[in-house]
Phi, psi and omega in degrees: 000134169232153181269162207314317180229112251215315179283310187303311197309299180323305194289311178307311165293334174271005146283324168290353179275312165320319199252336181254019174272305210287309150343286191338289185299259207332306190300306188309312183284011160273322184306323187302343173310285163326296168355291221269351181272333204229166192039244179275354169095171159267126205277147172279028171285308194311301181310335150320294184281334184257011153264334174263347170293300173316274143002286176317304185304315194279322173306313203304334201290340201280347215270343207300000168272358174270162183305292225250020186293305187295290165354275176332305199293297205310294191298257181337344157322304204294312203268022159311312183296326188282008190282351194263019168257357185260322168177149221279352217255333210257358191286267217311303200291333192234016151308286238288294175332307277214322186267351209267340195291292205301328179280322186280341180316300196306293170295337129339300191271348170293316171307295195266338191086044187176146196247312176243011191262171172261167210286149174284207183236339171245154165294182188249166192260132215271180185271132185288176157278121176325116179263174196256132181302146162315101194272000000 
């Protein structure tokens, strides 16, 4: 199935890739809370890294109208994911991010035929008028 408008479909999903990076970074800036209550506390290494995760994620959300945005997005999962060595609660929450990323991919590529390529740049052309012979 592609959708009916290949620009709009395009543009509405890279907002939405835009809005759930944008999640993304915030929920990484609840963790050090959790952190700092549990296990080893929070170290400034940890804090680092997870302010600079946050940062990355909210720039990727800015960028998603460019050809390598969803790239860029894609690539920050992993170590989105990797936030649940940080705390066991973030397994589950950048589970959830890591599955909600992978279904807008799935739909991408049904809408557009690509998962990564960019959206197209015309629309498609609509139904002409008949034209009237020339008297």
């Amino acid at each position: 199935m592609t959708a009916p408008d290949p620009v709009r479909a395009g543009k509405a999903l890279g907002g939405a890739a835009a809005a759930i990076l944008l999640l993304e970074g915030i929920a990484v800036l609840f963790v050090p809370r959790g952190i700092a209550q549990s296990g080893d506390g929070l170290t400034g290494f940890r804090l680092t890294v997870l302010i600079v995760l946050a940062v990355l994620l909210v720039l990727a959300s800015g960028v998603q109208r460019r050809p390598r945005g969803l790239v860029i997005g894609t690539a920050l999962q992993v170590p989105l994911l990797l936030t649940g060595f940080f705390g066991a609660a973030m397994w589950l929450v950048a589970g959830l991010f890591v599955l909600i990323w992978a279904y807008l991919l799935q739909i991408r590529n049904e809408l557009l035929g690509s998962p990564f390529g960019p959206p197209p740049a015309v629309p498609p052309a609509g139904p002409t008028a008949p034209s009237s012979p020339a008297d």
